[in-house]
C-alpha positions as CSV (number, residue, x, y, z in Angstrom):
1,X,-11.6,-17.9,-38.1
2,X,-7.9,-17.6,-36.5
3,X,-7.6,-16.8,-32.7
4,X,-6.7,-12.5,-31.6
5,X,-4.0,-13.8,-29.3
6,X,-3.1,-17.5,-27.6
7,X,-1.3,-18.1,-24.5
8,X,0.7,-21.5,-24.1
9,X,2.3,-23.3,-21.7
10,X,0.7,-21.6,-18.5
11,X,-0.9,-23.5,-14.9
12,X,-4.7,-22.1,-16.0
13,X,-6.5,-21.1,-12.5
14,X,-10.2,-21.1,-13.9
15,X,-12.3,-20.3,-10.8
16,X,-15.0,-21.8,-12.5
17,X,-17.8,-24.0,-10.4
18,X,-15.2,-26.6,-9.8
19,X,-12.4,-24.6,-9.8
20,X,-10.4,-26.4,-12.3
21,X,-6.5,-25.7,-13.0
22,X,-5.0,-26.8,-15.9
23,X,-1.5,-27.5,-16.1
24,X,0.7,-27.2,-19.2
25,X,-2.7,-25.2,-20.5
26,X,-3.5,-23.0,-23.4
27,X,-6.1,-20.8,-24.1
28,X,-7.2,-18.9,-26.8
29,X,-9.3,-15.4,-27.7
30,X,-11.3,-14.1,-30.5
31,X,-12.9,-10.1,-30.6
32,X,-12.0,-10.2,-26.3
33,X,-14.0,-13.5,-25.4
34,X,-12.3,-17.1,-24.5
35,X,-13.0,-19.2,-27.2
36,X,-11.1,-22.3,-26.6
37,X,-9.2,-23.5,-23.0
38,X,-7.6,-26.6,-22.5
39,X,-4.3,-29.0,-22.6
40,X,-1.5,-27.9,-24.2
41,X,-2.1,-31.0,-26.6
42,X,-5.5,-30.0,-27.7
43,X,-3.7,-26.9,-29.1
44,X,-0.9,-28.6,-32.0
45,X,-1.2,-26.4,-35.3
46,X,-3.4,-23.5,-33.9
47,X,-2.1,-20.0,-34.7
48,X,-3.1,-16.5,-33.6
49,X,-2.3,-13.2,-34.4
50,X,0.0,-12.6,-31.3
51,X,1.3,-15.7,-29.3
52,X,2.6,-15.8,-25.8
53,X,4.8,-18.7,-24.5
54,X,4.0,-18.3,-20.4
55,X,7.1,-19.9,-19.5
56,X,4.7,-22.0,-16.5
57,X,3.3,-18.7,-15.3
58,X,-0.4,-18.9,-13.5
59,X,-2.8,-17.5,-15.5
60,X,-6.0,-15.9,-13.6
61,X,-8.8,-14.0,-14.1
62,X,-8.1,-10.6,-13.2
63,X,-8.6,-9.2,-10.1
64,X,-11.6,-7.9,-8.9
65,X,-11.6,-4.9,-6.2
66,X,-15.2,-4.0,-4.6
67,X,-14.3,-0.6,-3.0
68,X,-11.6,1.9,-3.8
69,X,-11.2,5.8,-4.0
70,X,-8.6,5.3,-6.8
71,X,-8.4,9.4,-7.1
72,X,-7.7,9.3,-2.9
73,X,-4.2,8.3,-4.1
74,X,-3.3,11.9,-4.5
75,X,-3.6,11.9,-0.8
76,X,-1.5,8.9,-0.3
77,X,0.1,8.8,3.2
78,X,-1.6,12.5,4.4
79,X,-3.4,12.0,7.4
80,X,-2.2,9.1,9.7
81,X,-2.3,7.4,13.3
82,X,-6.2,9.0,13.7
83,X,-9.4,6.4,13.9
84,X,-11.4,7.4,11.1
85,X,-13.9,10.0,12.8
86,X,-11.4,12.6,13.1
87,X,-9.0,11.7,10.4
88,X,-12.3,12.1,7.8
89,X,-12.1,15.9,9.5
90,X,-8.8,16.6,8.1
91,X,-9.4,14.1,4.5
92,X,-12.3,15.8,3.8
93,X,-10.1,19.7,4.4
94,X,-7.7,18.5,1.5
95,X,-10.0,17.0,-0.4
96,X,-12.1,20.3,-0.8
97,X,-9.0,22.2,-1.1
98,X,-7.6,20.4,-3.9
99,X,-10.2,18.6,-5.7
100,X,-12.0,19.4,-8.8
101,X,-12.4,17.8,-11.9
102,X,-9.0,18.0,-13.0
103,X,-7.7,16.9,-9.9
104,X,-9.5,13.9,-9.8
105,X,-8.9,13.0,-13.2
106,X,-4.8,13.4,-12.3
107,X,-5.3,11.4,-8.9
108,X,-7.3,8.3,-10.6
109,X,-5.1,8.1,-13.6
110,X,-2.4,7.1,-10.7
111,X,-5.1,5.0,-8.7
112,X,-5.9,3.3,-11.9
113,X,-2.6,2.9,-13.3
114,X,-1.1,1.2,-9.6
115,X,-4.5,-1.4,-10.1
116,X,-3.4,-2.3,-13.0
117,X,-0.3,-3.3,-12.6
118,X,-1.0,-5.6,-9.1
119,X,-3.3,-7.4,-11.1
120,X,-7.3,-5.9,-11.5
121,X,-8.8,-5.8,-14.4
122,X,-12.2,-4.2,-12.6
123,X,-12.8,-1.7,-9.6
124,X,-15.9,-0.4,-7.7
125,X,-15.0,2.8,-7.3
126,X,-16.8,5.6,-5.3
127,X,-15.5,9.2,-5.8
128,X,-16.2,12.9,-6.6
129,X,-16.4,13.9,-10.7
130,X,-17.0,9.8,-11.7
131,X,-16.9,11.0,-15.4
132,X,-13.3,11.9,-14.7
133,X,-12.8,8.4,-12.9
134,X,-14.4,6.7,-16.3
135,X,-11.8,8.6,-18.1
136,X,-8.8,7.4,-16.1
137,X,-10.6,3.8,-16.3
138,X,-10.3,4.2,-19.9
139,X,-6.6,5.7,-20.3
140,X,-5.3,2.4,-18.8
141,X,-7.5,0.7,-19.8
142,X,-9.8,-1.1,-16.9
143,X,-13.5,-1.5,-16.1
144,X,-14.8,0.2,-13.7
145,X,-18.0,0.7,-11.4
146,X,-19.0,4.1,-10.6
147,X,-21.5,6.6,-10.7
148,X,-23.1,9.5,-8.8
149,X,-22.2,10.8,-5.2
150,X,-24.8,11.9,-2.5
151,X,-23.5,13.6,0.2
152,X,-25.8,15.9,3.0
153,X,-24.8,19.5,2.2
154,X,-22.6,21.3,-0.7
155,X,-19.6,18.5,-0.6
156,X,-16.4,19.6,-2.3
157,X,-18.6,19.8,-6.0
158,X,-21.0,22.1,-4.3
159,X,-24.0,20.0,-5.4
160,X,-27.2,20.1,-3.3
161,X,-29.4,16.8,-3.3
162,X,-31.5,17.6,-6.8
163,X,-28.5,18.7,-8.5
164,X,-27.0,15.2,-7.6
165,X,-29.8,13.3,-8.2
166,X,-29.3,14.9,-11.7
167,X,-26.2,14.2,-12.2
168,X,-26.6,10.9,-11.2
169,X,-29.2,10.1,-13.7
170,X,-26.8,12.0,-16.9
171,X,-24.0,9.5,-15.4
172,X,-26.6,6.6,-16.3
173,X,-27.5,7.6,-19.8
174,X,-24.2,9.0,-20.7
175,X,-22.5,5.4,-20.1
176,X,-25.5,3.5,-21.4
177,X,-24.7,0.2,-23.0
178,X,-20.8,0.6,-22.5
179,X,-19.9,-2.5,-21.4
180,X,-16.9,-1.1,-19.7
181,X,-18.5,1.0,-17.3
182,X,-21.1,-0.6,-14.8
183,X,-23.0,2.5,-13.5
184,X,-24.6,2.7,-10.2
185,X,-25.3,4.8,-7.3
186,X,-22.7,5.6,-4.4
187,X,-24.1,7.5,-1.6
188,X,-21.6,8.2,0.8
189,X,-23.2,6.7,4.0
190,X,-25.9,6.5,6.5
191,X,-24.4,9.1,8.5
192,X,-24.0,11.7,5.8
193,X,-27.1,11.0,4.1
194,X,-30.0,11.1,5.6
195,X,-33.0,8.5,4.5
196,X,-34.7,9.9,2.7
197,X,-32.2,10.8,0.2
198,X,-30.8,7.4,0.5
199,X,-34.1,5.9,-0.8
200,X,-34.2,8.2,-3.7
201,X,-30.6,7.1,-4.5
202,X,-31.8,3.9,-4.3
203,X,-34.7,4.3,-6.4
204,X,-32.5,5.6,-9.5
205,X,-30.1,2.9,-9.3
206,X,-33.1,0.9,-9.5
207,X,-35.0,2.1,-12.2
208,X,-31.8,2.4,-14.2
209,X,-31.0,-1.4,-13.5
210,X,-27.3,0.2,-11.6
211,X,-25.9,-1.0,-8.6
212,X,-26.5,0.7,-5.1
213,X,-23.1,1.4,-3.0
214,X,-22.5,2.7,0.3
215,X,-20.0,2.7,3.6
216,X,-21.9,0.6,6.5
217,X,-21.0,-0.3,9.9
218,X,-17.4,0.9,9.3
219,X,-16.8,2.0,13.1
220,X,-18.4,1.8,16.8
221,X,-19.0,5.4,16.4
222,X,-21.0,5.3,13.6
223,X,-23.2,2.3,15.2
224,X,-23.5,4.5,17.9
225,X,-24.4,7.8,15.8
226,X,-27.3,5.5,13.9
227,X,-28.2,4.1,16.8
228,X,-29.0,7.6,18.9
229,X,-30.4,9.0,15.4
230,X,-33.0,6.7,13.9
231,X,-33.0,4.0,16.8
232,X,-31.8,0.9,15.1
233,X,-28.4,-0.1,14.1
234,X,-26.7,0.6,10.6
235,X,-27.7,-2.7,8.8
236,X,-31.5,-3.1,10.3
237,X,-31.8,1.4,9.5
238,X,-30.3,0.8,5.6
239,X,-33.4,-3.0,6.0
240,X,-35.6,-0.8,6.8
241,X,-35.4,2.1,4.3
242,X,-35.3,-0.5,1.0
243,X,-32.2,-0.4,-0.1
244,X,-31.0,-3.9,0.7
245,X,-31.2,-6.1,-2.2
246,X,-28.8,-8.0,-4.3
247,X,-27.5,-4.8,-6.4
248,X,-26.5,-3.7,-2.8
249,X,-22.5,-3.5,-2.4
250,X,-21.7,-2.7,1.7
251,X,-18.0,-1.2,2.3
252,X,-17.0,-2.6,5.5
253,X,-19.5,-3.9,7.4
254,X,-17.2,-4.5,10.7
255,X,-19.6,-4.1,13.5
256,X,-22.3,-6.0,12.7
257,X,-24.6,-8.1,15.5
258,X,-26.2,-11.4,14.5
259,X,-29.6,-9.7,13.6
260,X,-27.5,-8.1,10.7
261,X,-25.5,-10.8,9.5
262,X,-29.1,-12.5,8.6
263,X,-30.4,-9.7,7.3
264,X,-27.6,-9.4,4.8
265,X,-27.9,-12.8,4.0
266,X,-31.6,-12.8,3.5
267,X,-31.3,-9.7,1.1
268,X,-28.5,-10.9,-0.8
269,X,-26.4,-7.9,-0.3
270,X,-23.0,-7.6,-0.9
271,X,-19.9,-7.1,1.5
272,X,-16.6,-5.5,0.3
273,X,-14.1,-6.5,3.3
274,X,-11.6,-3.8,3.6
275,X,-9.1,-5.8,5.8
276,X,-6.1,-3.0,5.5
277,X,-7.6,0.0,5.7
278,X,-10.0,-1.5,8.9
279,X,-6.4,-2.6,10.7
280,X,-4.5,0.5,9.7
281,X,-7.9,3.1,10.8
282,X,-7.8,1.0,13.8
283,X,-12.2,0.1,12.8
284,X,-11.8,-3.3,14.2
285,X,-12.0,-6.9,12.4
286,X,-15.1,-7.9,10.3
287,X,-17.0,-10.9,10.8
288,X,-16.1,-12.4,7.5
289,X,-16.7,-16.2,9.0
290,X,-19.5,-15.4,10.4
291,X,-21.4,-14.2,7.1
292,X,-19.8,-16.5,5.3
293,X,-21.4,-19.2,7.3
294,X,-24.8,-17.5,6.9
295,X,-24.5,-17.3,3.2
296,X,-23.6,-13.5,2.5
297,X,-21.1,-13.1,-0.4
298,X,-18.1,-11.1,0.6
299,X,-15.6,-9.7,-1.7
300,X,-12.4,-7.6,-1.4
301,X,-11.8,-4.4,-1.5
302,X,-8.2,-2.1,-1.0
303,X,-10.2,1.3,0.2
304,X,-8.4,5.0,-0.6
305,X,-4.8,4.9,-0.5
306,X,-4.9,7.5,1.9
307,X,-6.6,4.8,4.2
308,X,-4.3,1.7,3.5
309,X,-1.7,3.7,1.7
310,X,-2.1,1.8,-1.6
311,X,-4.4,-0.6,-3.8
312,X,-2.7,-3.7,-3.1
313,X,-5.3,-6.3,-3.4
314,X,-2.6,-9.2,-2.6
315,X,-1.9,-7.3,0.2
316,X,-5.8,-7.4,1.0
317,X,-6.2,-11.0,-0.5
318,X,-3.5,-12.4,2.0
319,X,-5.2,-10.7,5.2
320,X,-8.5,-11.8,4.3
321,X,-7.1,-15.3,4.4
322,X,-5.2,-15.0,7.4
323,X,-6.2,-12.6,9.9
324,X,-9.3,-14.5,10.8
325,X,-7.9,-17.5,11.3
326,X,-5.7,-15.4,14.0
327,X,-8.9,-13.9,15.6
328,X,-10.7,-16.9,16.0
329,X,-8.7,-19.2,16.3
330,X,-9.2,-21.7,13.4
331,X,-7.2,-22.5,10.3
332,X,-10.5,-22.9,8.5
333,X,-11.8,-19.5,9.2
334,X,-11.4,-18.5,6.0
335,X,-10.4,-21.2,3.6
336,X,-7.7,-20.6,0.3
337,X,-10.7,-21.3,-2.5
338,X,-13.4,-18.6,-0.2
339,X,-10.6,-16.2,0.2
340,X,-9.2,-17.1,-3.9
341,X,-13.2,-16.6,-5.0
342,X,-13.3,-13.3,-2.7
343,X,-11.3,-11.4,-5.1
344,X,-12.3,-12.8,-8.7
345,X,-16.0,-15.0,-9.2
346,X,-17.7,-13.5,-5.6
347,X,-16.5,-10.0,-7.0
348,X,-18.0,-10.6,-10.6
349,X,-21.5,-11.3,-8.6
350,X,-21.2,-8.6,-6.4
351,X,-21.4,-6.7,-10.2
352,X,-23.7,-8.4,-11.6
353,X,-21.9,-9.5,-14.2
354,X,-20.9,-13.4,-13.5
355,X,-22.1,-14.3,-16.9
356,X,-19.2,-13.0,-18.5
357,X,-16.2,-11.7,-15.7
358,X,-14.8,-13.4,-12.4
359,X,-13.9,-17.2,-14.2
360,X,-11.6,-18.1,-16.7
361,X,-14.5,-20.3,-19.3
362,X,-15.2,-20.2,-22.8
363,X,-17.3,-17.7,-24.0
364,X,-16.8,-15.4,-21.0
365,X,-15.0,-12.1,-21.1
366,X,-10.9,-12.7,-21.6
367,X,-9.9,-10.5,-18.3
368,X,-7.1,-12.5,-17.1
369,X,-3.6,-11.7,-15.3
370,X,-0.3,-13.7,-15.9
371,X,1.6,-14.2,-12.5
372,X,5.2,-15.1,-12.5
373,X,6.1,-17.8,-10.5
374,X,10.4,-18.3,-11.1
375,X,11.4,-15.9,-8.1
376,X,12.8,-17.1,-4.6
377,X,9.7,-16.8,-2.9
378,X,7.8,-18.7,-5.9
379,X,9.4,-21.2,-5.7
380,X,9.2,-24.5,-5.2
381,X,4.8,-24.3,-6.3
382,X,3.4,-27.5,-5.1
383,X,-0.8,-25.9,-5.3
384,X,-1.2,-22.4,-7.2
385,X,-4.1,-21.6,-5.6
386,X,-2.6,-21.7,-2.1
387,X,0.8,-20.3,-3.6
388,X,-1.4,-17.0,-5.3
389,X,-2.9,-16.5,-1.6
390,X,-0.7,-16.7,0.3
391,X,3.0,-16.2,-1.6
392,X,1.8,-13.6,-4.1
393,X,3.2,-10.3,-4.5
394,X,1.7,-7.6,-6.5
395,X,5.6,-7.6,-8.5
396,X,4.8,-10.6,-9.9
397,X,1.9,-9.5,-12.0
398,X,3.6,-9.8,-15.6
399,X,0.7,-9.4,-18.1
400,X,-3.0,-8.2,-17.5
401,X,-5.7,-8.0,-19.6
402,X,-9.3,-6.6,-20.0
403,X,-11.5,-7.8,-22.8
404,X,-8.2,-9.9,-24.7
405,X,-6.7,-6.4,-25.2
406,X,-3.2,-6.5,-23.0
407,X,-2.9,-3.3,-21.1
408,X,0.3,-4.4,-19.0
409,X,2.9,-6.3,-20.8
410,X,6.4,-7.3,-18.7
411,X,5.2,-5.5,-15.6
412,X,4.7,-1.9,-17.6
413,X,1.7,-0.4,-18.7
414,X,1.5,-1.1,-22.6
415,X,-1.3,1.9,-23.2
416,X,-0.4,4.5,-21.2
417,X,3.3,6.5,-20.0
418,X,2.8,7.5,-16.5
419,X,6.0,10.4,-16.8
420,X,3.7,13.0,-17.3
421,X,0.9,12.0,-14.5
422,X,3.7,10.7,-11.4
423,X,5.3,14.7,-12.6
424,X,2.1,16.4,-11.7
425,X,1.0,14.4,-8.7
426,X,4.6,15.7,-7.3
427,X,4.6,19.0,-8.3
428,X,0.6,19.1,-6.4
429,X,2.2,17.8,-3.1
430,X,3.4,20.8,-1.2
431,X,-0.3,22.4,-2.1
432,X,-2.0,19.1,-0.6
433,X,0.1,19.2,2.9
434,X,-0.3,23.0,3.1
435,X,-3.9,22.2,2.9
436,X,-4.3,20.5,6.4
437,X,-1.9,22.7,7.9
């Protein structure tokens, strides 16, 4: 049986264990999955429906981001120079103002659409109406990890706790064995939820074998609010309530003590590292080489764009690499493979779905990203991993694709003409800044 699609004549970046590059590679895909990988020699005489010549581009596996509000993006730029207790005050105002299931839908189609063209080819994604955030997913043509929101009090759906708890079980069986979608809980945080609704969350996610996501230890303030409410700090208070296991994803996680960083280690949890949003909200600077050290896998996330101002994961990549080595001092803080593995193969485990995403190897998934590497500041290349850390731009994402289906070709979407959605998020804006007036 012929091949869907082959790519020749790319430097291959596999991730795998050993993370192998192959120059002057080739790889092939049948019904979405790699079948074949190698030199460009192993290749002579093999023919596919559609062939790519990569011109020495890297090819990747796509980008994995851990913690976005891709529907935020409506909001892009709204509320700035606040820390993040009082600008929530004014996100939350707009948010309730303008939000409902159309909304949502408009503002993730543009979240989703700006992911896929820096590069990801799956995103966590923790938002209001997640059936409409599916749907955007889907238009582009991404996966994407979502599910139900919890929230203390009405929130801008006006749900109370059982109504949530119901919707959050219909999320589970309505995306049931869609391999596109990777369902799970997302209360909003230990400070807006109180524990015992946090357990319940918990327990669905749980039973329906989802994923359990939640802000933690974003700010002093909310160590402090924890603290003077259940008398433990965030990470020990979410220990000792259950909800710590390896389905666990943790936005943030920036004040964390020692205690903690063991804790998350011994329960396997997850951290999504938010480096721009936690500079820009002025939160302070995670312990990223600290965890690592104990073990915890830490991934990458971009946050809202009304945080960071948009889903740039290079952006995020290249901070995570760098900023630590500033803070403490050495070049090793964060290495170019850790940082590299952050955003593709740690991200894939944070899912739960290494088996098939997060490495480029035959018989896994074919979500993979072409990067251009012919532009002054690509060039000269002497290590592609060190050149996609740390010389990257978003811009030079040329082709993405999820499953072997391409949904960016030549730096455009190929499935989907934004004119229509960029129109409506412009003609919303005067609405949105009346609404915090």
């Amino acid at each position: 049986m012929g091949a869907n699609l082959l790519i020749r004549n790319a430097t291959i970046v596999t991730m795998d264990a050993v993370c192998r590059i192959i120059r002057n590679g080739c790889l092939s895909v049948t019904d979405g999955v790699i079948n074949r990988m190698g030199e460009a020699g192993d290749f002579e005489g093999l023919r596919a429906d559609r062939e790519i010549d990569a011109g020495g581009m890297i090819l990747m596996p796509g980008l994995i981001n851990t913690h976005c509000h891709s529907a935020d993006s409506l909001f892009r730029g709204l509320v700035e120079d606040l820390l993040l207790e009082p600008w929530l005050q004014k996100v939350w105002k707009a948010e309730a103002a303008i939000l409902n299931a159309d909304t949502v839908r408009l503002g993730a189609t543009l979240g989703m659409a700006e992911l896929a063209l820096g590069g990801v080819t799956t995103v966590m994604d923790m938002f209001w109406h997640p059936d409409q955030t599916v749907q955007a997913a889907r238009d582009i043509g991404l996966r994407v990890s979502t599910g139900g929101i919890f929230f203390d009090g009405p929130g801008i759906d006006g749900l109370n706790h059982s109504d949530r708890m119901n919707a959050a079980e219909d999320f589970f069986q309505s995306v049931s064995g869609q391999n596109d979608v990777l369902p799970g809980t997302f209360p909003h945080g230990s400070y807006t939820v109180g524990p015992e609704h946090l357990k319940e969350a918990h327990g669905l996610a749980k039973a329906a074998g989802g994923l359990f996501c939640t802000h933690a230890a974003e700010t002093r303030a909310e160590v402090a609010d924890i603290q003077n409410r259940y008398g433990a700090r965030v990470i020990n208070h979410l220990d000792s309530l259950g909800v710590l296991d390896p389905r666990t994803v943790l936005a943030h996680c920036v004040w964390l003590d020692d205690d903690e960083i063991e804790t998350l280690a011994r329960t396997g949890v997850t951290v999504s590292h938010n480096p721009m949003s936690n500079l820009k909200l002025a939160s302070g600077v995670a312990r990223v080489p600290e965890m690592l050290e104990a073990g915890v896998c830490v991934t990458i996330g971009t946050d809202g764009a009304i945080s960071g101002n948009d889903l740039d994961m290079w952006m995020a990549l290249r901070l995570a690499a760098t900023l630590h080595r500033g803070n403490t001092l050495s070049a090793s803080a964060v290495t170019t493979e850790q940082a590299l593995r952050m955003v593709t193969s740690e991200g894939a485990k944070a899912l739960g779905v290494s088996d098939r995403l997060g490495s480029l190897e035959v018989g896994k998934q074919a979500d993979m990203i072409l990067v251009r590497v012919d532009r002054p500041h690509a060039v000269p290349m002497f290590d592609p991993m060190t050149h996609l850390v740390f010389s990257t731009a978003k811009s030079d994402v040329s082709h993405v694709f999820v499953g072997g289906k391409m949904v960016v070709e030549n730096g455009e979407l190929s499935e989907f003409d934004l004119t229509d959605t960029v129109a409506e998020v412009s003609g919303l804006a005067p609405d949105i800044l009346r609404s915090i007036q």
